[in-house]
C-alpha positions in Angstrom: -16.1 -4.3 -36.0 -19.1 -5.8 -34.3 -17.9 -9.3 -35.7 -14.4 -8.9 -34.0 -16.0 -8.1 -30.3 -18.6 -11.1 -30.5 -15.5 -13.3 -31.3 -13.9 -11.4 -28.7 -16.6 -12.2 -26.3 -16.9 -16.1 -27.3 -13.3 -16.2 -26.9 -13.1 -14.8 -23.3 -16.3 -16.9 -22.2 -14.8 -20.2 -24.4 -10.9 -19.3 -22.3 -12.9 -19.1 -19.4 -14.6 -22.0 -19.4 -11.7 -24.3 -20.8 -10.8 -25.9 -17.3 -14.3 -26.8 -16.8 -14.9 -30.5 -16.7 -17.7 -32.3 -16.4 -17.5 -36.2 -14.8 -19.4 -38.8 -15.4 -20.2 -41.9 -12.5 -17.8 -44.2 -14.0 -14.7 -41.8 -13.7 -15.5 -41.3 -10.0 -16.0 -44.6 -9.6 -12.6 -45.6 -11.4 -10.7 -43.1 -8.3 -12.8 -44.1 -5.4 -13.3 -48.0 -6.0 -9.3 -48.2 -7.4 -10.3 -49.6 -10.8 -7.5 -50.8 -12.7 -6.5 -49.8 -15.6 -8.6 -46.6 -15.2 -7.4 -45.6 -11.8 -4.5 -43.4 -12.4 -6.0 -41.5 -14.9 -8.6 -40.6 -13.2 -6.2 -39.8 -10.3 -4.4 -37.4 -12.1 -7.1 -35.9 -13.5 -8.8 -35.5 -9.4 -5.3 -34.4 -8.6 -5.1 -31.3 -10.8 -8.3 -30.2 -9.8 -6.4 -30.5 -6.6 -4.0 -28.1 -7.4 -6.8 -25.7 -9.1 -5.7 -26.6 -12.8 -9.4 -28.3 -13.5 -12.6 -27.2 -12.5 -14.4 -30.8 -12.1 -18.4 -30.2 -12.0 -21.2 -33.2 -11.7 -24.6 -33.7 -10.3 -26.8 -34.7 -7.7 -27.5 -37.8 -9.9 -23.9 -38.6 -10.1 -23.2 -38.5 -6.8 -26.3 -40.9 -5.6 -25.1 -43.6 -7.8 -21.6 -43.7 -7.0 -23.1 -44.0 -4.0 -25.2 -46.7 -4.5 -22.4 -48.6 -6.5 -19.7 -48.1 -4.2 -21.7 -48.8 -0.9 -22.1 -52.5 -2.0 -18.1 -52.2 -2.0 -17.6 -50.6 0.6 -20.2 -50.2 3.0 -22.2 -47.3 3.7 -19.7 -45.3 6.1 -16.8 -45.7 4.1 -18.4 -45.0 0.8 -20.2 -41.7 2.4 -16.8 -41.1 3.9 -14.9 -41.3 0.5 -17.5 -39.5 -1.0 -16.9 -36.5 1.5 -13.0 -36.3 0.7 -14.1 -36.0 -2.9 -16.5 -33.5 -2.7 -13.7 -31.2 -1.5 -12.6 -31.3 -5.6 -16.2 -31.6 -7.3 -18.7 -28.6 -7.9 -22.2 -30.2 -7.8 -24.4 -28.5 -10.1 -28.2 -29.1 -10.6 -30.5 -30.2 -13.3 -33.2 -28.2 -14.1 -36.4 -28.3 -15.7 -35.2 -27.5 -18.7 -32.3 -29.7 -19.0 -35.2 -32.5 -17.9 -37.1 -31.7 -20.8 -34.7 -31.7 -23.6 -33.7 -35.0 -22.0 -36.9 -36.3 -22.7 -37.5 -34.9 -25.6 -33.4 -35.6 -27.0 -32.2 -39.0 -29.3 -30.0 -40.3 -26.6 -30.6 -43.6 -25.8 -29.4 -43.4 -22.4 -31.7 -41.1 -20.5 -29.4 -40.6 -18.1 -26.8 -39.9 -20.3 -28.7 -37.5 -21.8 -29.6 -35.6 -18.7 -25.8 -35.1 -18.1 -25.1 -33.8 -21.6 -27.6 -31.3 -21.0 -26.3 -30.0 -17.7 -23.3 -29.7 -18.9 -24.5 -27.8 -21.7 -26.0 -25.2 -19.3 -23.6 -24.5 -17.3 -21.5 -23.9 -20.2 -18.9 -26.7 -19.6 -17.2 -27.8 -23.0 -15.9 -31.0 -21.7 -17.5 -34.3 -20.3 -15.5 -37.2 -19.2 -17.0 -40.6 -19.3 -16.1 -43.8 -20.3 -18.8 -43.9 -21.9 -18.0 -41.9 -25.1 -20.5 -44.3 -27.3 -23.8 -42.6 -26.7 -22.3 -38.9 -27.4 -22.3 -39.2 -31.2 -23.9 -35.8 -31.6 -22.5 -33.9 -28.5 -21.4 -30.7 -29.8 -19.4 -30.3 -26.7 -16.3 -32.7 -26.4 -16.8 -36.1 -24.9 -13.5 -38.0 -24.1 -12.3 -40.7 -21.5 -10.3 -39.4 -18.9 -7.1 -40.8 -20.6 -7.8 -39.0 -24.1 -8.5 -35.8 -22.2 -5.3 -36.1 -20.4 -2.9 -37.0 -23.7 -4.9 -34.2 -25.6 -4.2 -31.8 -23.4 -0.3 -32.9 -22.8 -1.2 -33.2 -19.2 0.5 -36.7 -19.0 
């Protein structure tokens, strides 16, 4: 019996959290800066969360270097102004301490990479999206391309 309700429970909080998406720079970037062939998935992937069908979550980090990369596009009004219609559709969740250290302390080779793993982990969101699938080889969350995600899920 106590077996049955703790797969109840990890049910429930695993349903629960199965919208939840992380996003990763170059996704954002792929919407915002219109980059072809990675645009329209990452359009319809921004336009569910839209219409409340995806919870998409990143960082502080994230959001500075889109920034950064799409102001040399764009210049800095329009690249703060895109940034400010997408906010609308993204949660922006911290880093903290923790997630810092196990960074630090993890096997990525991309340190940044590795502090969005780890957020993502906390916050208990089962899916990152990233083009970037390459330095996830141990993630024991799901790590898929926008696309993948959207053809797994039948969502296209």
């Amino acid at each position: 019996m106590k077996i049955l309700i703790i797969n109840l429970i990890t049910l429930l909080i695993w349903t629960k959290n199965m919208n939840k998406i992380f996003v990763d720079t170059d996704v954002i970037l792929d919407l915002l800066a219109r980059r072809i062939p990675h645009f329209h998935f990452s359009a319809v992937l921004f336009t569910f969360a839209e219409m409340k069908k995806l919870e998409l979550y990143t960082t502080p980090l994230i959001i500075a270097n889109t920034f950064y990369i799409l102001r040399k596009q764009l210049g800095n009004d329009s690249a703060k102004n895109a940034l400010r219609k997408l906010r609308i559709l993204l949660h922006v969740i911290d880093s903290t301490e923790s997630v810092i250290d196990k960074a630090l302390n993890s096997d990525f080779s991309d340190f940044e990479d590795a502090i969005q793993y780890y957020t993502a982990l906390e916050y208990g969101i089962p899916v990152i999206l990233t083009r970037n699938i390459r330095d996830y080889k141990k993630a024991s969350i799901v790590v898929q391309t926008p696309e993948s995600y959207l053809v797994t899920k039948q969502l296209i």
